[in-house]
N, C-alpha and C positions, 0 to 999 in steps of 0.2 A: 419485469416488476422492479422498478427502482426504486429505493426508500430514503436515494441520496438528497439531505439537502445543502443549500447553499446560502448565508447571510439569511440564517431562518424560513426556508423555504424549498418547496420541493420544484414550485415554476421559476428554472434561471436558466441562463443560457450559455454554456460554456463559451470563456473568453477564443477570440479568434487566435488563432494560432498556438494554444494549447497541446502542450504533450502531457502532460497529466497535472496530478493534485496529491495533497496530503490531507489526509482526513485522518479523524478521530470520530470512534466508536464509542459509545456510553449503555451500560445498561442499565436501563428502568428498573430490573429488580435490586442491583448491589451498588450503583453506582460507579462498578471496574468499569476502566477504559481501555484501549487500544488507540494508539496514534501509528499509522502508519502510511505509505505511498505506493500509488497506484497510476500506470501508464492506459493513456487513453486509447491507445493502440498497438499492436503484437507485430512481430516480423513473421512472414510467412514466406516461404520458398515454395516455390513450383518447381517439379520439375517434367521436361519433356526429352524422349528420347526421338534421338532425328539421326538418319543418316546424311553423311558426307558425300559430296559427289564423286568422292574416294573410292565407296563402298564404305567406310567406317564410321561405326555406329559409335555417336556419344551422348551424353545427358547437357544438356540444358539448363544452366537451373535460372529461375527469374524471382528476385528478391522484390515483393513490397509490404506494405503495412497496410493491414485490414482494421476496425474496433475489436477492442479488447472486452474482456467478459463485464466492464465495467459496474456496467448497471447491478447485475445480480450478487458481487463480488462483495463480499462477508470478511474478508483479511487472509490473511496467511497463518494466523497465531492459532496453531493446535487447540490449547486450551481455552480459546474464544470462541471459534470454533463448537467446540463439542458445547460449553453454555447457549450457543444461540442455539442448538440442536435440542436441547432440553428445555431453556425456555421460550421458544419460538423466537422468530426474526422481528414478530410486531414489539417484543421488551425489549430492542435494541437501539438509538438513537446515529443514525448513518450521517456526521456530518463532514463534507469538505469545507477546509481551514483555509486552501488556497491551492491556486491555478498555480502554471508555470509553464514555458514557452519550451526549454530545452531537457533533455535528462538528466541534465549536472544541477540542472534550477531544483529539479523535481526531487533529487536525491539528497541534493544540500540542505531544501526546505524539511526535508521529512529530522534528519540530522538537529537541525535548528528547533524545530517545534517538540524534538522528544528532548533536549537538552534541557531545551527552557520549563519544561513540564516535571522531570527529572524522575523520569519515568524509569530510569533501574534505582533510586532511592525511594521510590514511592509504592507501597505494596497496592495501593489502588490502582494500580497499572496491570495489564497484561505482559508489556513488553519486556522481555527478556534482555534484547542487545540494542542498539543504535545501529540506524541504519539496515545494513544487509547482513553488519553482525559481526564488524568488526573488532567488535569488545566483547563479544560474546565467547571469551572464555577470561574474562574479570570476573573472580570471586566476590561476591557479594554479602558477602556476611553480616551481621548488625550492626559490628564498628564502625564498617566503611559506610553504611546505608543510613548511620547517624551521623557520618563525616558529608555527607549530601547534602545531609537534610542541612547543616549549620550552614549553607552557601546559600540557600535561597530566603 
């Protein structure tokens, strides 16, 4: 059940050679948002145990990439989280902002899109850090988050 959409739409067809996107979340009842990045595909390892014409037994392992939870996937952010859990998934607005070919694209755009949004100055956000979180122990206090707000 997907409720992802694309340039206003839920029929699109992911760009060819896509490794993932940056989407933002909206809800219907508050207006908070989440801006975040998600990979179209996971690394999966197998492994097989084979013996040696030695007689010595070892593991195998064979790396590739399956789809990822995509489709059904709500974010990462605890506290978004638990609001789509109380006011169902249908108050929530699933939009992807943009494709991307590599994971440095995917990582960078997400970076770029919470920047320009300035989503740790903006309390209408979910978002706590940039990116994977590497500001994520910058104090945010009201000074600094009226020191934001004057840049945009």
């Amino acid at each position: 059940m997907s409720n992802w959409k694309h340039n206003g739409t839920e029929e699109f067809e992911i760009p060819e050679g896509s490794f993932g996107f940056v989407y933002k979340i909206t809800s219907k009842v508050d207006g908070k948002k989440y801006i975040g990045r998600k990979y179209l595909t996971a690394a999966k390892t197998t492994s097989k145990r084979v013996t040696l014409k030695t007689g010595a037994k070892v593991t195998k392992k064979k790396k590739s990439r399956v789809e990822s939870n995509w489709r059904d996937y709500m974010g990462s952010c605890k506290p978004l989280l638990e609001d789509i859990k109380i006011h169902g998934r249908e108050n929530y607005e699933f939009e992807i902002l943009s494709f991307a070919t590599t994971k440095g694209q995917v990582n960078f755009l997400e970076c770029f899109f919470q920047m320009r949004a300035n989503v740790l100055g903006d309390d209408s956000y979910y978002n706590d850090a940039i990116g994977s979180g590497q500001f994520r122990g910058v104090r945010l206090d009201d000074g600094f988050k009226q020191m934001l707000r004057s840049f945009t």
